[in-house]
C-alpha positions as CSV (number, residue, x, y, z in Angstrom):
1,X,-8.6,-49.8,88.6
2,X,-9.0,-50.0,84.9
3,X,-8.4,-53.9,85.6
4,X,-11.0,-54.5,87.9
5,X,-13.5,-52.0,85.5
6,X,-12.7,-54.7,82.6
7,X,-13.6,-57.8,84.9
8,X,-16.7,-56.0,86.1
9,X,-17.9,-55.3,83.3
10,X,-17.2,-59.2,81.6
11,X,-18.9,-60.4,84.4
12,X,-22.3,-58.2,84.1
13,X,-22.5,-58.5,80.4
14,X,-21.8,-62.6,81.1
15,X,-24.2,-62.5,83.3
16,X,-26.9,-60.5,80.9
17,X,-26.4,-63.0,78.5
18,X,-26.9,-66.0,80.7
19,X,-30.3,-64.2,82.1
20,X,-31.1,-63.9,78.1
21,X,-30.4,-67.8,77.5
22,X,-32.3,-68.7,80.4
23,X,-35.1,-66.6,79.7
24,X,-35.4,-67.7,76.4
25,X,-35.3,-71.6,77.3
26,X,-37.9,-70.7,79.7
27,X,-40.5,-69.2,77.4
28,X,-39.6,-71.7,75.0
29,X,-40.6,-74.4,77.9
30,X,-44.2,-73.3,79.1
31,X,-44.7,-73.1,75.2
32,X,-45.0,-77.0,75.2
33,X,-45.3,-77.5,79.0
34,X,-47.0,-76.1,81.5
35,X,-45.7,-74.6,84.7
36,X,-45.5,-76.5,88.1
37,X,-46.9,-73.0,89.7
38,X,-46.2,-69.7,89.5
39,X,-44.7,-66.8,92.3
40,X,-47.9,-65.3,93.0
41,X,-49.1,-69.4,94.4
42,X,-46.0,-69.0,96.1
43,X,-46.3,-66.2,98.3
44,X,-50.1,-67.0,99.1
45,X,-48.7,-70.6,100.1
46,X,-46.9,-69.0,102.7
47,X,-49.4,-66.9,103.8
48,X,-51.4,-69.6,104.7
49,X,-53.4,-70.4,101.2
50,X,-52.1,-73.9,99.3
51,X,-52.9,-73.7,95.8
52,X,-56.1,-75.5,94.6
53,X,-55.6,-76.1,90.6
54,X,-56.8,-78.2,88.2
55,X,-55.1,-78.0,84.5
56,X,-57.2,-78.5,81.8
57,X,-56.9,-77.5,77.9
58,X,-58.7,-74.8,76.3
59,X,-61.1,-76.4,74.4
60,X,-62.2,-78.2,78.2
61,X,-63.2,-74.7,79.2
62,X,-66.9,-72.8,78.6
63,X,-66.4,-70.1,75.6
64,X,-68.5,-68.3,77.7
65,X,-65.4,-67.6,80.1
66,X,-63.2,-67.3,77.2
67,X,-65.1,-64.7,75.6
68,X,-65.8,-62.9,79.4
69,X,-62.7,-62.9,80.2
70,X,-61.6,-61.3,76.7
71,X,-64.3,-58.4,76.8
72,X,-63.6,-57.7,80.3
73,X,-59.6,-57.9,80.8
74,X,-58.3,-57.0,76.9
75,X,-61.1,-56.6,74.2
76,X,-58.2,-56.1,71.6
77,X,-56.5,-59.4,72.6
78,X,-56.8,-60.8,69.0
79,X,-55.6,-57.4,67.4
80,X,-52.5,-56.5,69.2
81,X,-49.3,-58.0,69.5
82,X,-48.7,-58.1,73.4
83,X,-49.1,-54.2,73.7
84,X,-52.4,-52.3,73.0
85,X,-51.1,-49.3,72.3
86,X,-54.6,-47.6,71.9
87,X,-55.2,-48.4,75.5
88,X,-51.9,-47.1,76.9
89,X,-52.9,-44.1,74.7
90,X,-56.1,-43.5,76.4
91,X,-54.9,-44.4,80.1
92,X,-52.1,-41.9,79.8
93,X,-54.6,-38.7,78.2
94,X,-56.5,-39.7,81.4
95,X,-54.1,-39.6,83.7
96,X,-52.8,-36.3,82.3
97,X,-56.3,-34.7,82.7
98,X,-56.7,-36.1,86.2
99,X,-59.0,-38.8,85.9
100,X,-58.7,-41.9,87.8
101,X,-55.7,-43.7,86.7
102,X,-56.5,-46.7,84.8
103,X,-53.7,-49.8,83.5
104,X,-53.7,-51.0,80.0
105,X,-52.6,-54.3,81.2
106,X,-53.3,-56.6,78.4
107,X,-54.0,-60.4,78.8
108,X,-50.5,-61.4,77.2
109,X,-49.0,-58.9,79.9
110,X,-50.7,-60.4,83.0
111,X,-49.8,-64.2,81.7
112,X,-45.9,-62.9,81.3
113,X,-46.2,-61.1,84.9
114,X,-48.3,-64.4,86.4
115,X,-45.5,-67.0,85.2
116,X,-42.6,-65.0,85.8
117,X,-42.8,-62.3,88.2
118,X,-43.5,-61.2,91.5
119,X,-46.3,-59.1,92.8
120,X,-45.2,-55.3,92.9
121,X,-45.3,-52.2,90.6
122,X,-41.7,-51.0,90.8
123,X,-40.2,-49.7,87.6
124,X,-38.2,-53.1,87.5
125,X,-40.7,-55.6,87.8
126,X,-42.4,-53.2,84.9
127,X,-39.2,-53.3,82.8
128,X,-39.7,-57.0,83.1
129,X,-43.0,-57.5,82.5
130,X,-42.3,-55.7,79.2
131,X,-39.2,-58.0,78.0
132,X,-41.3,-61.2,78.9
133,X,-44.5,-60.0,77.2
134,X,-42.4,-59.4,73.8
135,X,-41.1,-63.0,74.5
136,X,-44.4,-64.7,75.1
137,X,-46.0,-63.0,71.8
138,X,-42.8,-63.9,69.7
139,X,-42.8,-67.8,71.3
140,X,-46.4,-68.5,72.1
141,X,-49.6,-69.0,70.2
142,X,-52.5,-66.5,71.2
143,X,-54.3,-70.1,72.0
144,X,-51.5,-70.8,74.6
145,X,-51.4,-67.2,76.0
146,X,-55.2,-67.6,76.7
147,X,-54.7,-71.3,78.0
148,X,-51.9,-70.4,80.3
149,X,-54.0,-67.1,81.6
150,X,-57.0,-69.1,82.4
151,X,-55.1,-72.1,84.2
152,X,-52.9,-70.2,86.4
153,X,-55.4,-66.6,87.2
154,X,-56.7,-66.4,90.6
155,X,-59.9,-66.8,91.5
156,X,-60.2,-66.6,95.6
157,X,-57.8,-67.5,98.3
158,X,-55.8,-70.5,96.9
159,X,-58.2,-70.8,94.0
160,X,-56.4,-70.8,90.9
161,X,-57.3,-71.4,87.0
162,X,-60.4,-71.8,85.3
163,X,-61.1,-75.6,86.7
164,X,-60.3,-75.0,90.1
165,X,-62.8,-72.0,89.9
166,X,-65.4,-73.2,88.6
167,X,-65.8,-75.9,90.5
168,X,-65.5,-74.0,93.9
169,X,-67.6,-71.1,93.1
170,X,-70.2,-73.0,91.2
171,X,-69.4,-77.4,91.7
172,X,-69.2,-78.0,88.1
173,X,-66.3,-78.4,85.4
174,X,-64.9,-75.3,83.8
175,X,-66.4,-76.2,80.7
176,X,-70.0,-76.1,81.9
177,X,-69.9,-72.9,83.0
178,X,-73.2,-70.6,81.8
179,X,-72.7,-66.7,80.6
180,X,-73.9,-65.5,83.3
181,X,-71.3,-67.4,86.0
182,X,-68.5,-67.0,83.6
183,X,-69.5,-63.0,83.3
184,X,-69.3,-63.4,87.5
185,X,-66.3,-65.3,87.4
186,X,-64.3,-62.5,84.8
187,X,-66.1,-60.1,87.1
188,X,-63.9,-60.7,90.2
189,X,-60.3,-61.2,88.5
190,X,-59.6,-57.5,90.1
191,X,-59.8,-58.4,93.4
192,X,-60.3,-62.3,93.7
193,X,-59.2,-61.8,96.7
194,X,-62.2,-59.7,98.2
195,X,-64.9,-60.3,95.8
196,X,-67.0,-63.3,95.3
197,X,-68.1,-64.5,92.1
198,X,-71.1,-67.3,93.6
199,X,-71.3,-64.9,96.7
200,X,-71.8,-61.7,94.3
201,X,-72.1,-58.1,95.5
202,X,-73.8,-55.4,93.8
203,X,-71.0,-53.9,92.8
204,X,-69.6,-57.6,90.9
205,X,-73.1,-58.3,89.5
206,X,-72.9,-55.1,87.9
207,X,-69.9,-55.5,86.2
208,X,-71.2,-58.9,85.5
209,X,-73.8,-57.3,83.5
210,X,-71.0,-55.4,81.7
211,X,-69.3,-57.9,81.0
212,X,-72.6,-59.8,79.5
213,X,-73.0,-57.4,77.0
214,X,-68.9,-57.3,76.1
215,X,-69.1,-61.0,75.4
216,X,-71.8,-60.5,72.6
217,X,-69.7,-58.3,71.3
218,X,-66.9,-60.5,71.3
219,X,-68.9,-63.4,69.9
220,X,-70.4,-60.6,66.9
221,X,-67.2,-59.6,66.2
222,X,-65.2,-62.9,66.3
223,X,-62.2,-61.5,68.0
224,X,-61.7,-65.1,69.4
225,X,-61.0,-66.4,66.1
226,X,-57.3,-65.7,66.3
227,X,-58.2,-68.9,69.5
228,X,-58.2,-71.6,66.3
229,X,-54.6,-71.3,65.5
């Protein structure tokens, strides 16, 4: 018994180390190339949705969507080093007080979970989400964080990234956008699937409008400065 206890645990810890090399060596690839697809294209693929992408680099897309997106998914993107500890701070206090549960996803989080990850909110897929965050903001530039987020988010049923959205929603290049579609398009990430940014509801033109007025702020305050790197 204690025989087979010291093989088991040799093989778990050689295979936590090979997860830890590979993981690495991944991270370390999408730093300099950019991935073939991710899970999420997966699992809509067979659901009946084929990807529709078009990879373009970050200075090919509007700095109206970089600066919506920003002020609508993580205004603090520029300040915080994959976790913004102010917003977990404030979603917990909320919870506790028994508000409506809010996430403190930040955008490094959702490009770590996007990549890597399945759908899902069970404790491991959180656990992961976590490792491959601190990875991303150790490996990556803030630059390539954004550029990855923007190329692989989705936008509508097989719609993905910035160029492919863009030209569905609105026929035009990602980087001719106006404020007002990219406000839509950062408007919808939520629920891409059931919201429309050139088929707007109320409730998406609204937080369009939102959004609008986060944008300036990011633009006053030049939290995409840390995008020049």
């Amino acid at each position: 018994m204690k025989r087979l206890f010291k093989r088991s645990a040799r093989f778990l810890l050689r295979g936590a180390l090979l997860c830890f090399v590979v993981s690495l060596l991944w991270v370390g690839l999408y730093r300099i190339v950019d991935p073939p697809g991710t899970p999420l294209m997966v699992i809509r693929w067979v659901e009946g949705h084929p990807p529709h992408r078009d990879r373009v680099a970050l200075s090919q897309i509007s700095p109206h969507l970089v600066r919506a997106v920003i002020g609508a998914e993580d205004s603090r993107f520029c300040l915080h080093s994959g976790f913004d500890w102010q917003a977990i701070e404030r979603a917990w206090d909320n919870n506790q007080s028994g508000g409506r549960l809010k996430g403190a996803s930040t955008l490094t989080m959702q490009t770590a979970k996007n990549l890597y990850l399945w759908p899902g909110r069970s404790w491991l897929r959180k656990g992961l989400e976590a490792y491959f965050t601190l990875l991303v903001e150790a490996a990556w530039s803030k630059s390539r964080i954004l550029e990855l987020y923007l190329n692989n988010a989705e936008w509508g049923p097989g719609i993905y990234g910035a160029e492919a959205a863009a030209r569905h929603h609105f026929s035009r290049s990602a980087a001719d956008l106006s404020r007002q579609q990219a406000a839509q398009l950062a408007a919808v990430l939520p629920s891409p699937l059931n919201w429309s940014a050139s088929n707007p509801s109320k409730n998406v033109l609204n937080r369009a409008a939102t959004y609008r007025q986060r944008m300036a702020i990011v633009e006053r305050d030049r939290l995409d400065a840390c995008l020049h790197d």
